[in-house]
C-alpha positions as CSV (number, residue, x, y, z in Angstrom):
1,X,16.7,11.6,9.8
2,X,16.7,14.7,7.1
3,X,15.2,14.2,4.2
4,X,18.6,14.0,2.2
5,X,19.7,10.8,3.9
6,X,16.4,9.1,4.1
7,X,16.1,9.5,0.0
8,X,19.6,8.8,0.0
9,X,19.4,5.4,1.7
10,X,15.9,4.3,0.3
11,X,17.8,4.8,-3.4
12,X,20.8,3.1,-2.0
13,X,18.5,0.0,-1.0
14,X,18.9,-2.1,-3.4
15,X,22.3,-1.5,-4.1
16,X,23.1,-2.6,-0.6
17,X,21.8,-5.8,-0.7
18,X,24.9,-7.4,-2.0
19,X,28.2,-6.5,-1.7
20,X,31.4,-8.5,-2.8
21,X,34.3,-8.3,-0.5
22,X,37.6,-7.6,-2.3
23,X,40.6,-10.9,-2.5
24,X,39.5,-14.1,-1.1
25,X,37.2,-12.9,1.2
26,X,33.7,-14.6,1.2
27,X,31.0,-12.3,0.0
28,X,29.0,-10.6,2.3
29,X,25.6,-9.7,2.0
30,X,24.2,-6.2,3.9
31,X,20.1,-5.8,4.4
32,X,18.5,-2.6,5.6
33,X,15.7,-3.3,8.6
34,X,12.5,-1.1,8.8
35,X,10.3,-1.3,12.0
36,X,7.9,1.9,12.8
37,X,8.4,1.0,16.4
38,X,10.1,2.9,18.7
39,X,13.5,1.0,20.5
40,X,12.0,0.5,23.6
41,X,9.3,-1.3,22.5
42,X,9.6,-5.4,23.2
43,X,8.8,-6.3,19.7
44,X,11.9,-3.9,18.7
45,X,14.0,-5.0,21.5
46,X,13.1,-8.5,20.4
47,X,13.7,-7.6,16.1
48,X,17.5,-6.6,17.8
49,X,17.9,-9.7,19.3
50,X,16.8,-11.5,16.3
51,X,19.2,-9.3,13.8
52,X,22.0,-9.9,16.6
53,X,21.5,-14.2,16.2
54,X,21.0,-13.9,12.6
55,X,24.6,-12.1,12.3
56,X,26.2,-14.3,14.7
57,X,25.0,-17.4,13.0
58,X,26.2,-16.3,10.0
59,X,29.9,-15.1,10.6
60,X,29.8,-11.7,9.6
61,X,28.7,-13.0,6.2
62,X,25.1,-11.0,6.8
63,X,24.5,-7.7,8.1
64,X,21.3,-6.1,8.9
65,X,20.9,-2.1,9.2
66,X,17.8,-1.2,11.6
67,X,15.8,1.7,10.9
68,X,13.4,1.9,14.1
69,X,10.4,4.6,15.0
70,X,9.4,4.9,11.6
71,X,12.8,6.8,11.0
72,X,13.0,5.1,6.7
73,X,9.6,4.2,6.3
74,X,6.3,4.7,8.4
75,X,3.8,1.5,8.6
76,X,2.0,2.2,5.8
77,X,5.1,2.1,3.4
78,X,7.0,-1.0,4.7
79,X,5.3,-3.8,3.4
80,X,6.0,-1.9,-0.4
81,X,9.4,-0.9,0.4
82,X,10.3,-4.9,0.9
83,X,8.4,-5.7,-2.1
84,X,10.5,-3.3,-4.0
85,X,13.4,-3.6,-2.9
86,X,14.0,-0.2,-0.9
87,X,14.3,-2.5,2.4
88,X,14.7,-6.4,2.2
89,X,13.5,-7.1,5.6
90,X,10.3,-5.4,7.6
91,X,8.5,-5.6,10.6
92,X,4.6,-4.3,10.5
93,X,1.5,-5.2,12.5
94,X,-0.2,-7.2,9.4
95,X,-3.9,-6.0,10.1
96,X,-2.8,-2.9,9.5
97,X,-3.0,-4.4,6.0
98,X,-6.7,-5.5,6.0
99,X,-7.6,-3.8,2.8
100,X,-5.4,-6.2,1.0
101,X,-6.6,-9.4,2.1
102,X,-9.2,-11.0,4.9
103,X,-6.4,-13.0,6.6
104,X,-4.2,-10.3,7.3
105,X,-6.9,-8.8,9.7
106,X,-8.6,-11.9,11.2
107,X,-6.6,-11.3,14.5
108,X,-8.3,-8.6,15.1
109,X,-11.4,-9.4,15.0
110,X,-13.0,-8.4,18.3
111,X,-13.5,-10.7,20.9
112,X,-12.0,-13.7,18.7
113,X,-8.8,-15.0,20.4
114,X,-8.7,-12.5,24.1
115,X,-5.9,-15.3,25.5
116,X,-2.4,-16.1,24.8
117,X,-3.6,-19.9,24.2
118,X,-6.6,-18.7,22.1
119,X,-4.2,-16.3,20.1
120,X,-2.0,-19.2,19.2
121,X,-4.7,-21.4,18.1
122,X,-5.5,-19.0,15.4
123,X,-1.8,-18.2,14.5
124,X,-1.4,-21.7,13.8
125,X,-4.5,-22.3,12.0
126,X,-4.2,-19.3,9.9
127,X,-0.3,-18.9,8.8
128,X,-0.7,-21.0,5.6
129,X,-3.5,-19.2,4.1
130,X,-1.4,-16.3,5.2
131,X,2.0,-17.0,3.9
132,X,0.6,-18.3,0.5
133,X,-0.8,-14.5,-0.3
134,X,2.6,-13.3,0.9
135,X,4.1,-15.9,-1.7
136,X,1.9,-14.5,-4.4
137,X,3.5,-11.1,-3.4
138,X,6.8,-12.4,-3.3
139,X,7.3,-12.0,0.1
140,X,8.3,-14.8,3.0
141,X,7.5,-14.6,6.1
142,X,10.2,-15.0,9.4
143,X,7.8,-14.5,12.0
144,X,5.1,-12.9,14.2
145,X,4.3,-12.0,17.7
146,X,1.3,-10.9,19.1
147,X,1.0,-7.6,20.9
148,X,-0.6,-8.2,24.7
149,X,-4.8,-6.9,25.1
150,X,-6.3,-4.1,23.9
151,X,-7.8,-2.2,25.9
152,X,-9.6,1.4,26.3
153,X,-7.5,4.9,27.3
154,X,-10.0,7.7,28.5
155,X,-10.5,10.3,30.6
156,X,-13.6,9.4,32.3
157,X,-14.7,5.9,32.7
158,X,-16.0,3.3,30.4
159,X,-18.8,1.5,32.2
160,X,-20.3,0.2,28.8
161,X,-20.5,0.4,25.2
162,X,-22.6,3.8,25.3
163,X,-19.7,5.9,26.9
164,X,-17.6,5.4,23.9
165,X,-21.0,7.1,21.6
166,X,-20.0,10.6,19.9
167,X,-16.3,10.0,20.8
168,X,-13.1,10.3,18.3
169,X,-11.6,7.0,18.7
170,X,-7.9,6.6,17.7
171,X,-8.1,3.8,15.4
172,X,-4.9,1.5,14.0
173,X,-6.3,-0.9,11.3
174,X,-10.0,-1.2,9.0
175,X,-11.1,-3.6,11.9
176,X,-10.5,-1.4,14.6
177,X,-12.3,1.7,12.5
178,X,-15.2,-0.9,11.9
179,X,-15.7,-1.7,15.8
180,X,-15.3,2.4,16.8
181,X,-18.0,2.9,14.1
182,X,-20.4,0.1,15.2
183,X,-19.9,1.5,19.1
184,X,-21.0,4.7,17.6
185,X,-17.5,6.6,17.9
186,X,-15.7,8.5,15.0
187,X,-12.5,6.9,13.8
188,X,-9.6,8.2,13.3
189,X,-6.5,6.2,12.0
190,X,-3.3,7.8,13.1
191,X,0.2,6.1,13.7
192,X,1.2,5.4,16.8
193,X,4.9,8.2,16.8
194,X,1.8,10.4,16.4
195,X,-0.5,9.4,18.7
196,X,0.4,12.4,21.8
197,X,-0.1,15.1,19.1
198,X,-3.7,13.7,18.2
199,X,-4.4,13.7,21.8
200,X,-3.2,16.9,22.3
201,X,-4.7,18.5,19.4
202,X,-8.3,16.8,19.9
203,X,-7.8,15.2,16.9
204,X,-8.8,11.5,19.0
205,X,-9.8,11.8,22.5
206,X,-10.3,7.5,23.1
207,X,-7.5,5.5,22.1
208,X,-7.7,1.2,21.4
209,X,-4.2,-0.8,22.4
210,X,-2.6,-2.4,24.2
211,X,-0.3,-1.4,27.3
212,X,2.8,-1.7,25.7
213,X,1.9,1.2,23.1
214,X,0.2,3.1,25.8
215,X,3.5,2.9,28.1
216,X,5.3,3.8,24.8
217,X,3.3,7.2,24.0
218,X,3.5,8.0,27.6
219,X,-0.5,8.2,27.7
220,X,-0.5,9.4,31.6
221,X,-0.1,12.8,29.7
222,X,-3.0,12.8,28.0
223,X,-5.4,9.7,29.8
224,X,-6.4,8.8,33.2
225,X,-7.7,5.5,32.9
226,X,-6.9,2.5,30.9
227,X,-9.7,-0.2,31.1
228,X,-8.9,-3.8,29.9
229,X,-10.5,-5.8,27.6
230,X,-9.1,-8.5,26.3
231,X,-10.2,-7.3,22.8
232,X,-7.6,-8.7,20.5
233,X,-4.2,-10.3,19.9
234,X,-2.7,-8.2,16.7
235,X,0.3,-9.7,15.3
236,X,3.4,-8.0,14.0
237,X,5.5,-10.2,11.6
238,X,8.8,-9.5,10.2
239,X,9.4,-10.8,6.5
240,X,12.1,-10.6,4.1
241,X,11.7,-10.2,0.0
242,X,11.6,-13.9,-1.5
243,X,14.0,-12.7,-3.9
244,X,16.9,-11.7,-1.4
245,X,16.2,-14.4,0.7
246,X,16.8,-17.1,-2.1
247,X,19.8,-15.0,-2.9
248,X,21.8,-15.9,1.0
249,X,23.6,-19.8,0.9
250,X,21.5,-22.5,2.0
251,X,23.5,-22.2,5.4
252,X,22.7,-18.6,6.1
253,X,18.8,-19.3,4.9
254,X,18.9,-22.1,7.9
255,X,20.4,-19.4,10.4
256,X,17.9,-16.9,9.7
257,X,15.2,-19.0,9.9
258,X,16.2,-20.4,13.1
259,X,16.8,-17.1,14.6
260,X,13.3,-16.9,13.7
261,X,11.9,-19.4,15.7
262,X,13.9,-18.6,18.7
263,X,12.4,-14.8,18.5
264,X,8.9,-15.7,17.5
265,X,9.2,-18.4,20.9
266,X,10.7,-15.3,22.6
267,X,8.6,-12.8,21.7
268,X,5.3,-14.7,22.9
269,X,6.8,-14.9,26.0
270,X,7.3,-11.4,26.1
271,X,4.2,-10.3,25.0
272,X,2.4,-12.3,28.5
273,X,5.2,-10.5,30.5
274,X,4.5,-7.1,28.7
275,X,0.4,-7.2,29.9
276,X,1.3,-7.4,33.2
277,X,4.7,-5.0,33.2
278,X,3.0,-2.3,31.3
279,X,-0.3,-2.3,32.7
280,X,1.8,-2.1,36.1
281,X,3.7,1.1,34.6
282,X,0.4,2.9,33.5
283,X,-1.1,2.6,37.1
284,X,2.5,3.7,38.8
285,X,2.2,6.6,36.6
286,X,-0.7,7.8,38.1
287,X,-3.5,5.9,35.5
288,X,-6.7,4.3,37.0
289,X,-6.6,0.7,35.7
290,X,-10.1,-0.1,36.1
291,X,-11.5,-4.1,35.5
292,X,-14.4,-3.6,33.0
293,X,-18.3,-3.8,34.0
294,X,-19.9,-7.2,32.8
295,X,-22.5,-4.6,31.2
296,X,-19.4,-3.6,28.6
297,X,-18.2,-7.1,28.2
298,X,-21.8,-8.1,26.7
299,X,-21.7,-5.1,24.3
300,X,-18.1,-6.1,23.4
301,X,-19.2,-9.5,23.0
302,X,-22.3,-8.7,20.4
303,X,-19.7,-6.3,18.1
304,X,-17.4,-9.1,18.4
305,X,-20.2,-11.3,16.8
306,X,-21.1,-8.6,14.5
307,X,-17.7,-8.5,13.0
308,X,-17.0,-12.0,12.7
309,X,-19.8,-12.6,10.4
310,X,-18.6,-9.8,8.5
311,X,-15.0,-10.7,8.1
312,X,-16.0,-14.3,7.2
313,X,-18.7,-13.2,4.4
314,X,-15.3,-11.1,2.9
315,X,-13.0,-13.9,3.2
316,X,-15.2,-16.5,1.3
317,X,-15.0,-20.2,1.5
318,X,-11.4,-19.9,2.9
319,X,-12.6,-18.0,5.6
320,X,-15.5,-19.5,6.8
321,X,-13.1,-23.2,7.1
322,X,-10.5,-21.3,9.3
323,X,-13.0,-20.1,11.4
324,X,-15.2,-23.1,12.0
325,X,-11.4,-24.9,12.3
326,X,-10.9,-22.1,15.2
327,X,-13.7,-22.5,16.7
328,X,-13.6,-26.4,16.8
329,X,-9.9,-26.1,18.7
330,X,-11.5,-24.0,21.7
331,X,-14.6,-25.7,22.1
């Protein structure tokens, strides 16, 4: 998109989030989407599918424009651009957002919640201290949807903690820049539409995510082995301004929020199938999928630790009750 019509349409947000039809027509109300993720990717193929039931449900009287691959806004810009009314509806991986608040990053905390059962402990446990803030900010949330493991893209292999010393780690959130630090790596925070031109550059030359991002950035180019470790279940949520959400009829509120739960259900589901598709797709393309050494999991393990502490000292009393709460419902 040139620069022209991405101004153009940013300025024309607001404008377009109610329009009247002309005679008796009933009104219908048009929303502008942004997602940084590229259309391939399951969490966009599952924001379609939720924009699709949304629009259905409502007869035509809501219409949602998606902007994909960072294309109106990259992921640092979305969560503002809904607040102010450029976009009314966004999808962002929340930790990304650390810097604002504890409980937008406790997800990724290393080490924390490795399984799909684990992951949804904390989800549940943690989504009203997390949709309060996002009430302060006058924000609602729809849903979220984990991404599948993290694990570690390299060119030679990863045997423990000390391979990963006096590397440039590509890093995506402030908890993910805190464990590449503590593992004595440099890191480096660069989107993920720009993660092949870091790579290629020598900007990074270790990358931290999951499959579905490395079968998305086609990292057989520029990595031969991807080790998994279970590190973290990061969360994307999509979320709407309060104030154009209260604008919709009662009716069309309910069929937006229960296109919700059907994605958020869907996308969890996806998420499982995507760890074992994509980790398939890197090792057809050539990548060595190696299972990691007990020696790295114990070195994991004690960051993991590390940064717990540390998140729960920032997030206060509020913090340390979710976390003795998670730690109760695994036990």
């Amino acid at each position: 998109m040139n620069t022209i019509n991405r101004r153009g349409l940013l300025a024309a947000g607001g404008g377009l989030a109610v329009a009247a039809t002309s005679g008796a027509a009933q009104a219908q109300t048009r929303w502008q989407v942004a997602s940084a993720y590229p259309d391939g990717n399951f969490q966009t193929r599952n924001l379609r599918s939720f924009i699709e039931d949304v629009q259905t449900a409502a007869g035509g009287r809501l219409q949602l424009t998606l902007h994909s691959n960072a294309s109106l806004l990259r992921m640092p810009e979305i969560k503002r651009g809904v607040q102010t009314g450029q976009v009314q509806l966004g999808e962002i991986m929340l930790s990304a957002y650390g810097n604002e608040d504890p409980f937008f990053e406790v997800d990724s905390v290393p080490q924390l919640a490795t399984t799909s059962d684990m992951a949804r402990k904390l989800a549940t446990l943690r989504r009203p201290y997390v949709e309060a803030r996002l009430q302060r900010q006058g924000l609602t949330m729809l849903y979220w949807v984990p991404w599948p493991p993290s694990g570690f893209y390299t060119n030679t292999p990863i045997d423990t903690l000390d391979a990963l010393r006096g590397t440039k780690m590509r890093t995506f959130n402030v908890m993910t820049s805190r464990f590449a630090t503590l593992a004595g790596a440099t890191p480096t925070l660069v989107q993920q539409a720009e993660v092949p031109q870091a790579f290629a550059t020598g900007v990074v030359n270790v990358m931290l995510t999951s499959a579905a991002t490395g079968v998305d950035v086609q990292a057989w180019d520029f990595c031969r082995f991807f080790t998994p470790i279970g590190l973290s279940r990061t969360q994307n949520m999509v979320f709407v301004r309060q104030r154009d959400f209260a604008a919709l009829p009662a009716d069309v509120q309910a069929a937006v929020r229960s296109a919700a739960a059907t994605a958020e259900e869907r996308g969890w589901a996806a998420s499982d199938a995507e760890m074992v598709s994509q980790q398939a797709m890197l090792a057809q393309r050539g990548m060595t999928v190696s299972t990691p050494s007990p020696a790295l999991m114990e070195g994991l393990a004690r960051i993991g630790a590390m940064q717990a502490d540390e998140w729960v000292a920032k997030a206060g009393d509020d913090g340390r009750r979710l976390m003795e709460a998670y730690r109760a419902s695994i036990a």
